[in-house]
C-alpha positions as CSV (number, residue, x, y, z in Angstrom):
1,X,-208.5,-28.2,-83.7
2,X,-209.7,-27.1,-80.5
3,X,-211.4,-23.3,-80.1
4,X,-209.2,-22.8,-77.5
5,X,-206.2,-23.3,-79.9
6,X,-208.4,-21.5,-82.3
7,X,-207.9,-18.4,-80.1
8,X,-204.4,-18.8,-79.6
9,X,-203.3,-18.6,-83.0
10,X,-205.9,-15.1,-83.3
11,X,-204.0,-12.0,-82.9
12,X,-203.4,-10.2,-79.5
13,X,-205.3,-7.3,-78.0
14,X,-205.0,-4.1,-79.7
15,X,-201.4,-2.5,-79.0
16,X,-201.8,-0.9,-75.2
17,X,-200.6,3.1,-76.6
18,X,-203.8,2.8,-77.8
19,X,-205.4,3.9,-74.1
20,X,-203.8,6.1,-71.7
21,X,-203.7,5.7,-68.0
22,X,-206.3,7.8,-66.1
23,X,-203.2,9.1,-64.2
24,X,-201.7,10.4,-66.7
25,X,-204.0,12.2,-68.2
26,X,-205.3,13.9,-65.0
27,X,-202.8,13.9,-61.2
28,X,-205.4,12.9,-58.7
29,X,-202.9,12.2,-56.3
30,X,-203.6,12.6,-52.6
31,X,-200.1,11.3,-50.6
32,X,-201.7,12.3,-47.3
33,X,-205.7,11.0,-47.7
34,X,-207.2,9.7,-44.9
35,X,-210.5,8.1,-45.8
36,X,-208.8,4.8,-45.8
37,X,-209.0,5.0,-41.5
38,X,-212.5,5.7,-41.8
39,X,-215.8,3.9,-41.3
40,X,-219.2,4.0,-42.8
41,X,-221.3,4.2,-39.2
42,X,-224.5,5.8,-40.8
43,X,-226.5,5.2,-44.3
44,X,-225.9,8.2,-46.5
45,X,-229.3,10.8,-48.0
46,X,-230.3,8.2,-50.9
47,X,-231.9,10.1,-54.4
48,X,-233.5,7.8,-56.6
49,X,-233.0,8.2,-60.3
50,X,-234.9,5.2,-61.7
51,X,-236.9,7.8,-63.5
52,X,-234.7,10.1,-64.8
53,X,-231.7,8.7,-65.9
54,X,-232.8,4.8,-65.4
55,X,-235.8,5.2,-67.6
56,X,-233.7,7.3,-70.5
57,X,-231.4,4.2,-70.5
58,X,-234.5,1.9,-71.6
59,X,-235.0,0.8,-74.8
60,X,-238.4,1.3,-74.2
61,X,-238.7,4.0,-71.8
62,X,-241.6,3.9,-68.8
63,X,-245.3,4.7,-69.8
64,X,-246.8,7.7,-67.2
65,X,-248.4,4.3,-65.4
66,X,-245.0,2.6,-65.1
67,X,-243.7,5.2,-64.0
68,X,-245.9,6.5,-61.2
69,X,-246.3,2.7,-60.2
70,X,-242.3,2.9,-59.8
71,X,-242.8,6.0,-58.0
72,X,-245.3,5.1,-55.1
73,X,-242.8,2.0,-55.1
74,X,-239.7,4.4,-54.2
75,X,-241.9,5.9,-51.5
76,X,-243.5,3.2,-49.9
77,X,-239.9,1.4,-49.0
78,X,-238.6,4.9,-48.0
79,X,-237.0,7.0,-50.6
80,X,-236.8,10.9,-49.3
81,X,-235.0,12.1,-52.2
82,X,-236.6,11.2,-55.9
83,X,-235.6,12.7,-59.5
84,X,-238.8,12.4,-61.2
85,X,-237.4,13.7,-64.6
86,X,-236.3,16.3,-67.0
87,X,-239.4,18.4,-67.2
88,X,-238.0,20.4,-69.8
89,X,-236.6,18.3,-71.8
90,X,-240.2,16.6,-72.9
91,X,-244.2,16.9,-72.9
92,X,-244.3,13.2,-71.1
93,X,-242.1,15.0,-68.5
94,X,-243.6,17.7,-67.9
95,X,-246.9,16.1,-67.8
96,X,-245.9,13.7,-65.1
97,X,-244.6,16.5,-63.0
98,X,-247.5,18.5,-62.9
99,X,-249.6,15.3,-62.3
100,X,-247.5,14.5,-59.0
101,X,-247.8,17.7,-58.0
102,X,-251.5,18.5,-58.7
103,X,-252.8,15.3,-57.7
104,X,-251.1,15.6,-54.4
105,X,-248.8,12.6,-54.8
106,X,-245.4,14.1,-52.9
107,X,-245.8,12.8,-49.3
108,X,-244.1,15.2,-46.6
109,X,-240.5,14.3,-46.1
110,X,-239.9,13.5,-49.9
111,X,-238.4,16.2,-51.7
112,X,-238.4,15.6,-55.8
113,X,-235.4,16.3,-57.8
114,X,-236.2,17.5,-61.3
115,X,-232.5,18.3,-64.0
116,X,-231.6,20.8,-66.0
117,X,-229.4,21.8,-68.2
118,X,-227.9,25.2,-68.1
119,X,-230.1,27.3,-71.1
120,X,-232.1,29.7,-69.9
121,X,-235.6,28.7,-71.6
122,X,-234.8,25.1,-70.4
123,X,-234.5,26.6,-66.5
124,X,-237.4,28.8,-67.3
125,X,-239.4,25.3,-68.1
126,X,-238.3,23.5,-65.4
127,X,-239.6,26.1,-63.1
128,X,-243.0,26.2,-64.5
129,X,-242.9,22.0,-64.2
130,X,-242.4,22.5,-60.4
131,X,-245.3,25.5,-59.8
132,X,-247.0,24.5,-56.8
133,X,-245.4,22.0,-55.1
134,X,-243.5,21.2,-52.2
135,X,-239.7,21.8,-51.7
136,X,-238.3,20.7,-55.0
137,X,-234.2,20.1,-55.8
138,X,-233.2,21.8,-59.0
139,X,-230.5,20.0,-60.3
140,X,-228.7,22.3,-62.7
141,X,-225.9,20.7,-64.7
142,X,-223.0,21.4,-67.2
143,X,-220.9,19.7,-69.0
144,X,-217.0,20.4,-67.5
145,X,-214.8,17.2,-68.8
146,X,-212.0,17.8,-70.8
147,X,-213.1,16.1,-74.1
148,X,-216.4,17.2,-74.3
149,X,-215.5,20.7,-73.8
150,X,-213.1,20.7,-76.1
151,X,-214.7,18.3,-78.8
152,X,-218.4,17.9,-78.2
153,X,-219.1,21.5,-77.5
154,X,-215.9,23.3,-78.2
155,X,-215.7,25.5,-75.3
156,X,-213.4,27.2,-73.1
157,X,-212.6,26.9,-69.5
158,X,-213.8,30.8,-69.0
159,X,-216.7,30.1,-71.3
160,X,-217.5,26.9,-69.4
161,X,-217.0,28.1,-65.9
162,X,-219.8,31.6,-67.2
163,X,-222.4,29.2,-68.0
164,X,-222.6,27.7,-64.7
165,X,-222.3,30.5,-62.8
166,X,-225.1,32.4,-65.0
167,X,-227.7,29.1,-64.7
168,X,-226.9,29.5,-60.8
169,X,-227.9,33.1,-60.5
170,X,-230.9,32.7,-62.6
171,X,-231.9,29.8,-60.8
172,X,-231.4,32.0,-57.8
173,X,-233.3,35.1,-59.3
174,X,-236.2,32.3,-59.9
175,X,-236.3,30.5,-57.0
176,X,-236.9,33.7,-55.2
177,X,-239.9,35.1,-56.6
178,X,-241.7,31.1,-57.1
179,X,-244.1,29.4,-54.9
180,X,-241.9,26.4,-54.7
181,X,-238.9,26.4,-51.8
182,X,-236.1,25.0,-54.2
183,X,-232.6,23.7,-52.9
184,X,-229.9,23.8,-55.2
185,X,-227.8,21.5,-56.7
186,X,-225.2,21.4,-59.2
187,X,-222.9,19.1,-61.2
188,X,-220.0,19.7,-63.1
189,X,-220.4,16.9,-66.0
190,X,-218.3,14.6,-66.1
191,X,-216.5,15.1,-62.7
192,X,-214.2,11.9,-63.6
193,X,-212.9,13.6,-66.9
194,X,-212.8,17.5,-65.6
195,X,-209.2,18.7,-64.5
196,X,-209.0,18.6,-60.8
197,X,-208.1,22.5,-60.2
198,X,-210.6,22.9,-63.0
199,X,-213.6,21.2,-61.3
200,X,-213.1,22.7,-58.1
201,X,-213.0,26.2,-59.6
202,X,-216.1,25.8,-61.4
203,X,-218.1,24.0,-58.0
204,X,-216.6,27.0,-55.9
205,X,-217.6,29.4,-58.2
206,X,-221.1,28.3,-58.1
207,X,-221.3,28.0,-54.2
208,X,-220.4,31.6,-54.7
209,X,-223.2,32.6,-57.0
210,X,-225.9,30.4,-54.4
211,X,-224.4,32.0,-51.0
212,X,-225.9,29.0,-49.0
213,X,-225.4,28.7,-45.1
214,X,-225.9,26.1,-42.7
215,X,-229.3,26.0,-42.3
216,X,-229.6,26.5,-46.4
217,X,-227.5,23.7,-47.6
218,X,-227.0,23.1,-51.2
219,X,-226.0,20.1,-52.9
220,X,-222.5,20.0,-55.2
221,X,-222.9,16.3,-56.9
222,X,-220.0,14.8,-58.2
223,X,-220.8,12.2,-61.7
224,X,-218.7,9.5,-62.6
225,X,-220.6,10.4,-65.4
226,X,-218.2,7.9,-66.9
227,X,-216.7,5.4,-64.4
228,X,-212.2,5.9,-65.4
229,X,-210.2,4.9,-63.3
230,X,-210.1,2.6,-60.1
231,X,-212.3,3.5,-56.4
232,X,-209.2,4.5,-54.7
233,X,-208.4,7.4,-56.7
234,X,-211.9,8.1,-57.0
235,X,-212.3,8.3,-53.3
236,X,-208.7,10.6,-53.7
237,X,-211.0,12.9,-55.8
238,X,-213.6,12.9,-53.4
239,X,-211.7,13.4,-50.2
240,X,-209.3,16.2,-52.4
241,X,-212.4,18.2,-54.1
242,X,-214.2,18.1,-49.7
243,X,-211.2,19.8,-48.1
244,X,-211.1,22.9,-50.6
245,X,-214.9,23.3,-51.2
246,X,-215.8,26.7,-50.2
247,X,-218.5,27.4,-46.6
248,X,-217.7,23.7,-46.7
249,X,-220.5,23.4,-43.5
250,X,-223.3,24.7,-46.3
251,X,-222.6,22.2,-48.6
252,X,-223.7,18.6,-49.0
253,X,-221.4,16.6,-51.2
254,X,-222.7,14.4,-53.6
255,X,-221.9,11.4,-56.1
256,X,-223.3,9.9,-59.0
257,X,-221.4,7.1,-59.9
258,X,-221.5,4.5,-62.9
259,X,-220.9,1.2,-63.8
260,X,-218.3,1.5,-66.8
261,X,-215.6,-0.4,-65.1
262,X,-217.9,-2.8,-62.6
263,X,-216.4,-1.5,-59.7
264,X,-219.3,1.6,-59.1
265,X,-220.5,0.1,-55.4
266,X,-216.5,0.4,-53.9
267,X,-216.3,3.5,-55.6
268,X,-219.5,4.8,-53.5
269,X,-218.7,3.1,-50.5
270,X,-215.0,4.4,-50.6
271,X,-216.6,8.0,-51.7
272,X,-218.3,7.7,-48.4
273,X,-215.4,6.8,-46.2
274,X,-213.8,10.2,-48.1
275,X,-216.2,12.7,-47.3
276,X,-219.7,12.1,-49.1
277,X,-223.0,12.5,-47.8
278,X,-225.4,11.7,-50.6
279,X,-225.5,8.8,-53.4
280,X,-227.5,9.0,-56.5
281,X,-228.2,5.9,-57.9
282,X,-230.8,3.4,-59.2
283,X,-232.4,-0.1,-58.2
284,X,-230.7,-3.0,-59.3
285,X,-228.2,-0.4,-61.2
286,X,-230.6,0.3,-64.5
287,X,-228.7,3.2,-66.5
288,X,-226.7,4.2,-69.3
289,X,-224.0,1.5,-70.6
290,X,-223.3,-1.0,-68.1
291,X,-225.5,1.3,-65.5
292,X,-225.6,3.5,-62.2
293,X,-224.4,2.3,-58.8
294,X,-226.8,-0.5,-57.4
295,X,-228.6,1.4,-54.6
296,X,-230.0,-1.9,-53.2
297,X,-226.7,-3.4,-53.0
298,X,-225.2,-0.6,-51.0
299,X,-228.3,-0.6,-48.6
300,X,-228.0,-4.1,-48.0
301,X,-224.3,-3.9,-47.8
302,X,-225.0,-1.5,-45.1
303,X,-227.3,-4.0,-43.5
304,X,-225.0,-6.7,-43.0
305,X,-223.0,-4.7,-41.3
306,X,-225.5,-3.8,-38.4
307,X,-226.0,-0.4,-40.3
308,X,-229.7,0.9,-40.4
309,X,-230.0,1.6,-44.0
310,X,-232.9,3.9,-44.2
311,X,-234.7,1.8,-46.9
312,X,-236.9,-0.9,-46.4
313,X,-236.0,-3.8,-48.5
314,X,-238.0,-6.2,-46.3
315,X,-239.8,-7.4,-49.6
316,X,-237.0,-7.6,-51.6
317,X,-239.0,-9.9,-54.3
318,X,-242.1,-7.3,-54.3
319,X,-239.6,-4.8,-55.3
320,X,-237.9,-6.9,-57.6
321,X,-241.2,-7.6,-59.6
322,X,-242.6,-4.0,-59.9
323,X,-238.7,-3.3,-61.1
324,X,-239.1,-6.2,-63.8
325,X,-242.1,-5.3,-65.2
326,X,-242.1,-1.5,-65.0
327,X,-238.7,-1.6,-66.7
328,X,-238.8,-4.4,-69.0
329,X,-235.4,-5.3,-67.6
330,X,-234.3,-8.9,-65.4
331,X,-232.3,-8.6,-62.3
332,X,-229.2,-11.0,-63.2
333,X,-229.1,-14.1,-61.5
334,X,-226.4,-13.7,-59.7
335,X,-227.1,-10.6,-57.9
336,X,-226.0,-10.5,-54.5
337,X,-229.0,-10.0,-53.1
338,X,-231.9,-10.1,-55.1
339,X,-230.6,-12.8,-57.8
340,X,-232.5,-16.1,-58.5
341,X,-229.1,-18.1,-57.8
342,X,-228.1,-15.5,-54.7
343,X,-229.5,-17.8,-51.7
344,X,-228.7,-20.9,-53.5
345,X,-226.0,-22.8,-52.8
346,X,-224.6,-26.2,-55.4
347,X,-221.7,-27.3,-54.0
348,X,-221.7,-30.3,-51.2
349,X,-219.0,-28.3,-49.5
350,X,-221.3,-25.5,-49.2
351,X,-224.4,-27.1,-48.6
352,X,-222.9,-28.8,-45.6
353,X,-221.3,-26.3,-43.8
354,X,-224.7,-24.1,-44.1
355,X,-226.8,-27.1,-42.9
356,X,-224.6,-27.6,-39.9
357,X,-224.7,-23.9,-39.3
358,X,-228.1,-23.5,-39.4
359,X,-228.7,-26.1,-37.2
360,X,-226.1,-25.2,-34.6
361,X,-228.1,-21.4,-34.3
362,X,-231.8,-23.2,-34.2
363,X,-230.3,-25.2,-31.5
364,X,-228.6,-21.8,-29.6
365,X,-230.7,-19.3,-30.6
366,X,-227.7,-16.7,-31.5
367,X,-229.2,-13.8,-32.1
368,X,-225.8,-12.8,-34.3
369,X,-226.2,-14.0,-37.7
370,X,-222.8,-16.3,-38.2
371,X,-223.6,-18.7,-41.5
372,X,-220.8,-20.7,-43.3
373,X,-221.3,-19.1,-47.0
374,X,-224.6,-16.7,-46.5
375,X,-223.8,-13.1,-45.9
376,X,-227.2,-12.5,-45.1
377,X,-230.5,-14.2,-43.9
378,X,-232.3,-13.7,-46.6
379,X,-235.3,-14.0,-44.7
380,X,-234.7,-10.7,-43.6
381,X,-235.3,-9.3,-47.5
382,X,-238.6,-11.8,-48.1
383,X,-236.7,-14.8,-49.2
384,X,-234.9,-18.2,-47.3
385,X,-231.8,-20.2,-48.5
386,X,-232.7,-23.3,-50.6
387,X,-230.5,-25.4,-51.9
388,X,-233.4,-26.6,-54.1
389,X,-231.5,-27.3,-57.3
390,X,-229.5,-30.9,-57.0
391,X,-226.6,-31.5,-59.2
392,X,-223.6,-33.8,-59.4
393,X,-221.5,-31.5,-57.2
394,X,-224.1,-32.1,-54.5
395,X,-223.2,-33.9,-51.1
396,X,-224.8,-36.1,-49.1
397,X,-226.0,-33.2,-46.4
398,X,-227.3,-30.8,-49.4
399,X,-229.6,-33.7,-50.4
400,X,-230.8,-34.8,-47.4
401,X,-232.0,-30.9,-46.6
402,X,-233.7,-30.6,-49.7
403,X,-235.6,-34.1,-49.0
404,X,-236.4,-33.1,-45.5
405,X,-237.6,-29.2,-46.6
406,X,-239.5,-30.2,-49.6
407,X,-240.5,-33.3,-49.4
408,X,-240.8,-33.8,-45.1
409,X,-238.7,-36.9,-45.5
410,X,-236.1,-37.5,-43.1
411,X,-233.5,-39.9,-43.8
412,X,-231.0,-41.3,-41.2
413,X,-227.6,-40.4,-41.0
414,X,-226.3,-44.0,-42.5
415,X,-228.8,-43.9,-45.3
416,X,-227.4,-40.4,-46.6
417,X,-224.3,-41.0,-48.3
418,X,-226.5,-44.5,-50.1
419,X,-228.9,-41.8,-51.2
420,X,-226.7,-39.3,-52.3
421,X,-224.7,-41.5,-54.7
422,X,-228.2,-42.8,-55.7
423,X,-229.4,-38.6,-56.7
424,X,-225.9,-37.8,-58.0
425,X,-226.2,-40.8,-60.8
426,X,-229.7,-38.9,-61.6
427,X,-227.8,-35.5,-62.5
């Protein structure tokens, strides 16, 4: 018997009453959105948070060398916004904010993020971490979603919404007696399981206990701490949660999405189109689970578009290796951009077209990239397409590439399709 007919005869999935639909536990419904007629003309402020909530996902997390090596590699391709860490939550990250800061390591124009939760001796800390340096964001957090405040910490709505607004104004009382300029930031955690009414109550609230202005933003960061439910109605939240925010021209609207469902880089790019301005998110989407939003995806997505996206991925493979071996984790083959297979192409079909392609634009000179197959030139992110791997799906053009690339021979035309069947009987 066959495993296929092995599986057949298993029983089915688990009976469906077992999950509930995301909108029916919460109405995110927005009948009149508009962010479906919009466009994403400009790259939104990127925050890094490789070594915050990247490094807390790793099994084994960053040594302090890792993890400054990561960090000069976040500023060198052009990272403005960084979350170094939770200072107070450990020694190690304490230490490594102090050493940034007292060894002078904060270039101007880069502002470092450092989290907290809402406890006063945990705020007190993270204050103490930042003594001394440049502008710092103090990202002060709660937990708001449903289950966890009803479960995990057994709260109440009033009780929730008085211990944001009491970390806001002692953050505020703080930051106004400290050597460091601070901007605020806050998020209601997990955005994606809070009650809609309920998570604009508690952002407002805090806006309210800040008082910023214009020329004072602060940043209200919205987490798919968990990613629920699919990017439409994510980009319904979004677009919803921006029309009602209060001194709406003060604010700068954030998310922090995750990978739960696989569908985290349309959820950011739809997030955009409904009203965001800022996207935390990690290289090569290291994080919790199945990880944050890929931030070098949604550059590059950016890039193919003709969109300048305010991070320098020239040497993609440079970044790739310091990612590798600072994190102890691979970048999947089949990344779009940065994967081993990514540039490769197996099929004849494919190869073909792409050859004829690329020799149609050498001959022209088109300065518009317009490839059969390759949504970028990779040699714009420090690789090149190779079809370098042969195998029986290969056609006769594919072959004769890789012979003329590799090896400098040329075959003529009415030799290729003798070769090829000659290769193909190798594979």
């Amino acid at each position: 018997m066959s495993a296929s007919q092995d599986l057949s005869n298993e029983k089915g999935m688990p009976p469906n009453g077992k999950y509930q639909g995301y909108q029916e536990r919460f109405d995110v419904r927005l009948p009149d959105r508009t962010w479906p007629d919009q466009l994403i003309l400009k790259a939104p402020a990127w925050c890094s948070v490789d070594l915050r909530d990247g490094n807390q996902a790793l099994a084994n997390p960053m040594t302090a060398e890792q993890k400054l090596e990561f960090y000069r590699m976040l500023v060198s391709i052009g990272f403005k916004q960084i979350e170094i860490g939770y200072p107070a939550a450990s020694a190690v990250e304490h230490e490594f904010a102090r050493t940034l800061i007292e060894e002078r390591l904060i270039p101007a124009g880069v502002k470092p993020q450092v989290l907290t939760a809402t406890r006063e001796d945990l705020v007190l800390k993270t204050f103490e971490s930042i003594r001394g340096g440049p502008e710092t964001i103090v990202h002060v957090y709660n937990s708001t979603s449903k289950v966890q405040r009803e479960i995990v910490f057994k709260m109440s709505k009033d009780e929730t919404m008085e211990r944001a607004v009491e970390a806001a104004r002692l953050v505020r009382r703080l930051s106004d007696y400290h050597s460091t300029p601070v901007q605020y930031q806050y998020s209601p955690e997990s955005f994606t399981g809070t009650e809609r009414d309920f998570a604009l109550d508690v952002c407002n609230a805090v806006i309210e206990a800040w008082e910023p202005t214009p020329e004072h933003k602060l940043i209200i960061n919205l987490p798919a701490t968990v990613e629920m439910s699919t990017p439409n109605i994510f980009a319904d939240q979004v677009e919803w949660i921006s029309r009602y925010l209060k001194r709406r021209d003060s604010v700068i609207l954030s998310v922090h999405p995750h990978n739960d469902r696989g569908t985290a880089v349309a959820a950011s790019e739809l997030a955009l189109m409904a009203g965001a301005e800022r996207i935390e998110g990690t290289l090569f989407g290291n994080g919790e689970r199945a990880g944050n939003v890929d931030l070098v995806i949604l550059a590059l997505n950016l890039f193919t578009q003709g969109v300048d996206p305010g991070i320098n991925l020239k040497d993609l493979p440079k970044v790739r290796e310091v990612y590798e071996r600072c994190t102890g984790q691979k970048v999947p083959d089949r990344h779009p951009y940065g994967g081993d297979a990514s540039p490769i192409a197996y099929s004849g079909t494919h190869q073909t077209a792409i050859k004829r392609c690329l020799e149609q634009r050498a001959m022209t000179l088109e300065p518009l990239w317009n490839v059969a197959y390759l949504p970028i030139d990779f040699e714009d992110v420090g690789r090149s397409y190779a079809p370098i791997i042969i195998n029986s799906q290969s056609g006769k053009n594919g072959i004769a590439y890789v012979l003329e690339t590799e090896l400098g021979f040329k075959i003529p035309k009415e030799m290729e399709s003798e070769v090829s069947s000659v290769v193909q009987s190798w594979c």
